[in-house]
MARMAR-247875 format. One record per atom (N, C-alpha, C): x negated, z, y. Coordinates in steps of 0.2 Angstrom, whole numbers, padded with zeros to 4 digits, always signed. Atoms other than C-alpha are relative to their C-alpha. Layout:
XZY/...
This chain:
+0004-0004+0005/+0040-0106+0046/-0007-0003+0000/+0004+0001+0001/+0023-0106+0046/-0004-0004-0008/+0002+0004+0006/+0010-0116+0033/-0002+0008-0006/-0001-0005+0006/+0006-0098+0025/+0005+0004+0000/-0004-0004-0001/+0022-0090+0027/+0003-0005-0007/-0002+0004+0004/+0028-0106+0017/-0002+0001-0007/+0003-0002+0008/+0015-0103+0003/-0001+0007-0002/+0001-0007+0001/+0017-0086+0002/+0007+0001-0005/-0007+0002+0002/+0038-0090+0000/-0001-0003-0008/-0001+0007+0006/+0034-0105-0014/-0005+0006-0007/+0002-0003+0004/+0021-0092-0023/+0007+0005-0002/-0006-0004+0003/+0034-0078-0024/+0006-0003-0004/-0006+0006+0005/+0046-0091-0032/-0001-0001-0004/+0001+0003+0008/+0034-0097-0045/-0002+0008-0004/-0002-0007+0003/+0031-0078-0048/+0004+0003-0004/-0007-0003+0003/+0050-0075-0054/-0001-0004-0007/+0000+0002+0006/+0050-0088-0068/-0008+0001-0004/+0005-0002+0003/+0030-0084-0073/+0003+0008-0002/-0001-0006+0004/+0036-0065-0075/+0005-0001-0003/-0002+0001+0006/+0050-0070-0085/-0003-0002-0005/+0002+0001+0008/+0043-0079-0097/-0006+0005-0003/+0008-0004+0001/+0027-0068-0098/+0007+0007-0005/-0004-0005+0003/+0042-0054-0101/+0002+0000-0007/-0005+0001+0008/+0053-0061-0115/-0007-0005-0005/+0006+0002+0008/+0037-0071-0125/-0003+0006-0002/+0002-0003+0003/+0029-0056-0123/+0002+0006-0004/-0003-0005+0005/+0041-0045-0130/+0003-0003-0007/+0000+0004+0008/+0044-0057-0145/-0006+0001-0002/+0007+0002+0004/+0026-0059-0146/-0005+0009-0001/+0002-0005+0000/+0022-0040-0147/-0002+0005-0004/+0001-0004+0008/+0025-0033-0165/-0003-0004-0005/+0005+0002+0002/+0015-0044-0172/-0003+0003-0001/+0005-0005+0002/+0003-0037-0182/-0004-0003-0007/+0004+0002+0005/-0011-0038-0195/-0004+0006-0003/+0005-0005+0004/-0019-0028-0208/-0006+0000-0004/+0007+0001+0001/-0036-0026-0209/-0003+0006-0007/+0001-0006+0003/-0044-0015-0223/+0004+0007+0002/-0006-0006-0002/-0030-0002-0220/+0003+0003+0006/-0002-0001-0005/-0028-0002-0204/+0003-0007+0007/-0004+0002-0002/-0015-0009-0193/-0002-0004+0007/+0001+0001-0006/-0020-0019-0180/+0004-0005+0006/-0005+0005-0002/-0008-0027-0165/-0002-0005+0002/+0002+0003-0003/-0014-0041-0162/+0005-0006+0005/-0008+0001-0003/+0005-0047-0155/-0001+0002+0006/-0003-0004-0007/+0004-0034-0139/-0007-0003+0004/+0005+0002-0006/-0014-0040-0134/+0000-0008+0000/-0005+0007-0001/-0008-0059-0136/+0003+0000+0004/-0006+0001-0003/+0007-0054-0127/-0005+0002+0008/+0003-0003-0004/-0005-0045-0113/-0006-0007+0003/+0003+0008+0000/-0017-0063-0113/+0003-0003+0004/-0003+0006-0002/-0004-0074-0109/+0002+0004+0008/-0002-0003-0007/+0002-0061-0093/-0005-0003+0004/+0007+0001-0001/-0016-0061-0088/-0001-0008+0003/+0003+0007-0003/-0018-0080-0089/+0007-0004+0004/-0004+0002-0006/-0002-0083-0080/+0001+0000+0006/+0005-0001-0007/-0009-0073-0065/-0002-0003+0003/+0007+0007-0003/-0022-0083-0065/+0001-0004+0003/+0000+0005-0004/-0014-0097-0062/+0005+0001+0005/-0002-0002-0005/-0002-0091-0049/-0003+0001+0006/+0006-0001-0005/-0015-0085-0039/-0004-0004+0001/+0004+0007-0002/-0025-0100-0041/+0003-0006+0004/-0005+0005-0004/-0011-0112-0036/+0004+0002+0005/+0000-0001-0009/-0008-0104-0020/-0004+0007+0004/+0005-0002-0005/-0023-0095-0017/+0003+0007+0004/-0001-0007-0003/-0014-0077-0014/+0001+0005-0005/-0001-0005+0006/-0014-0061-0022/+0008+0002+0000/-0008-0003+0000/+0005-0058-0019/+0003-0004-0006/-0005+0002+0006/+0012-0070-0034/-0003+0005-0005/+0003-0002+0004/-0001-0062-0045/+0005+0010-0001/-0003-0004+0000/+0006-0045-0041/+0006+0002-0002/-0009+0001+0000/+0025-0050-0039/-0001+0000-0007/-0001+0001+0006/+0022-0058-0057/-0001+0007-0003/+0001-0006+0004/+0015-0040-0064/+0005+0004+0000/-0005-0004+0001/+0027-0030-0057/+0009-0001-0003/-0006+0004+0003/+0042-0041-0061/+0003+0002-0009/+0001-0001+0005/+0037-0041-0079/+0000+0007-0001/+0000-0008+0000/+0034-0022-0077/+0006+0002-0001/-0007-0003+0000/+0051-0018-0072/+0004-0002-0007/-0004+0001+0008/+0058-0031-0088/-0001+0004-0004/+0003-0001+0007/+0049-0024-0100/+0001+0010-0001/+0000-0008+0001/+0051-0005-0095/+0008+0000+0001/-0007-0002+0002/+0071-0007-0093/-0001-0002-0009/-0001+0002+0007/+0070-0015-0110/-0002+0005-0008/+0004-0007+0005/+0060-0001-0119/+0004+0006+0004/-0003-0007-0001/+0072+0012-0109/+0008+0001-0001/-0007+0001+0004/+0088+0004-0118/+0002+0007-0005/-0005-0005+0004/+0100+0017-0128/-0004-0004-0008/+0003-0001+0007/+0092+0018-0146/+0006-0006-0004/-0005+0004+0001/+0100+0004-0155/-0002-0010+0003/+0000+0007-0005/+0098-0009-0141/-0007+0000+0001/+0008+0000-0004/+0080-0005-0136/-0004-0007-0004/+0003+0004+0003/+0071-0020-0137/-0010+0001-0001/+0007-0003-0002/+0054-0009-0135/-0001+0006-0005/+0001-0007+0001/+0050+0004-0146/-0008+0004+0002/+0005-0002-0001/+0039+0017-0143/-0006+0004-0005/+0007-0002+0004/+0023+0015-0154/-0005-0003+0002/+0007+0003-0001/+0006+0009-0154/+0001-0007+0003/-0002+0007-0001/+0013-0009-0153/+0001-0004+0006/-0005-0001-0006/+0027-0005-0140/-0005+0003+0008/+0004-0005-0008/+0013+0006-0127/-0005-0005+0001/+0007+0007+0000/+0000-0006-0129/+0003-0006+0008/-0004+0005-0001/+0012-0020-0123/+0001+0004+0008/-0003-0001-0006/+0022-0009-0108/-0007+0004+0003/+0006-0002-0003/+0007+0001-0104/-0007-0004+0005/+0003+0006-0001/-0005-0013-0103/+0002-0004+0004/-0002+0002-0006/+0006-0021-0090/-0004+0000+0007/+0003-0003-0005/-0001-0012-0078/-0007-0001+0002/+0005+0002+0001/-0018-0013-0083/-0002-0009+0001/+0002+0004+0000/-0019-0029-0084/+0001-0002+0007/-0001+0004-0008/-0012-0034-0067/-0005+0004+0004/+0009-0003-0002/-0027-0021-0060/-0003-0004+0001/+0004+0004-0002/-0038-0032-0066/+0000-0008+0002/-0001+0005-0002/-0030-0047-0063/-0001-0001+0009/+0001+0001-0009/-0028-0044-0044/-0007+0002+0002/+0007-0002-0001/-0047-0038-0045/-0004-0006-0001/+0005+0008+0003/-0052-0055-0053/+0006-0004+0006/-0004+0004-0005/-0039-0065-0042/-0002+0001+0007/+0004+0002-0005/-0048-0061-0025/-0003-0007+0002/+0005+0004-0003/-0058-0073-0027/+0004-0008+0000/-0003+0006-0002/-0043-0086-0027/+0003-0002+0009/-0006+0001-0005/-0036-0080-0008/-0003-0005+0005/+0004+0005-0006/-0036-0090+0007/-0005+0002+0004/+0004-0004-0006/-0052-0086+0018/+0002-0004+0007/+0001+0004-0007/-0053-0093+0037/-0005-0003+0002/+0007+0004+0000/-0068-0102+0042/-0002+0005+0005/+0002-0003-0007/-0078-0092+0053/-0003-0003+0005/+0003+0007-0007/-0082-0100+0071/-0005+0000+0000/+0008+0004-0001/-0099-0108+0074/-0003+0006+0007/+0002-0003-0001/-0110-0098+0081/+0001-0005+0008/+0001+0002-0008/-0108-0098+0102/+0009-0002+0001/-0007+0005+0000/-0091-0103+0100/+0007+0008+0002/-0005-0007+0000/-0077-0087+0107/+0008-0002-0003/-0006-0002+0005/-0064-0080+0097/+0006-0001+0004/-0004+0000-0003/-0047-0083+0104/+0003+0011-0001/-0002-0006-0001/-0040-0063+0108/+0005+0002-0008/-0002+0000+0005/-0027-0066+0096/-0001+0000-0008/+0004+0002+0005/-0038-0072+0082/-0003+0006-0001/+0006-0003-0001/-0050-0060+0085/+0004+0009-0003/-0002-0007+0001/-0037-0044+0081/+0004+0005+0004/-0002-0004-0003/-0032-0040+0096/+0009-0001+0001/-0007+0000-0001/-0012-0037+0099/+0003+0003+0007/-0003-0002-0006/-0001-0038+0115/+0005+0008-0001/
């Protein structure tokens, strides 16, 4: 196995437990809420959407690719949208301001996570000028 084939492997790894935790805190940390001059404000779902965000970050910074960033997003995505499409009773999600904030927001934010994480991935160096490209390097395929 090659050296980024390895770090692509160990990213997707730290992925699964990052989008866990990101899933179950942030569905604890979700109904949270505060009331301002009479109006309600969650500030529980964008806390819970913070921490996704900055868990991102660090996945894609600590191997320098957007694929953990992603896995993490959608991973969470899937928890959190079986969790809110539980039989009434069991639903750990309901669907209010709180609740859509939270599962809708998922998405959104990994958007811009992998928009902002760019600028973690691996680049190659470019060869010195006068110096030819091997065939293979260069894009072409036997």
């Amino acid at each position: 196995m090659n050296k980024r084939a390895a770090g692509m492997a160990g990213g997707l790894a730290a992925a699964v437990p990052a989008a866990l935790f990101a899933a179950f805190a942030g569905t604890a940390l979700h109904r949270h809420q505060l009331l301002a001059a009479d109006v309600v404000l969650p500030w529980g779902a964008v806390a819970a959407l913070v921490l996704l965000g900055a868990l991102q970050v660090l996945v894609a910074a600590a191997f320098r690719s957007l694929m953990p960033t992603a896995a993490t997003g959608v991973l969470c995505y899937v928890l959190v949208g079986w969790w809110s499409a539980m039989a009434p009773g069991k639903r750990l999600i309901a669907g209010d301001p709180a609740g859509n904030i939270w599962v809708y927001g998922i998405a959104a934010v990994t958007v811009l996570m992998l928009a902002w994480c760019r600028r973690y991935r691996r680049h190659q160096a470019a060869p010195a000028p006068g110096v030819p490209v091997p065939a293979a390097a260069a894009g072409a395929h036997d």
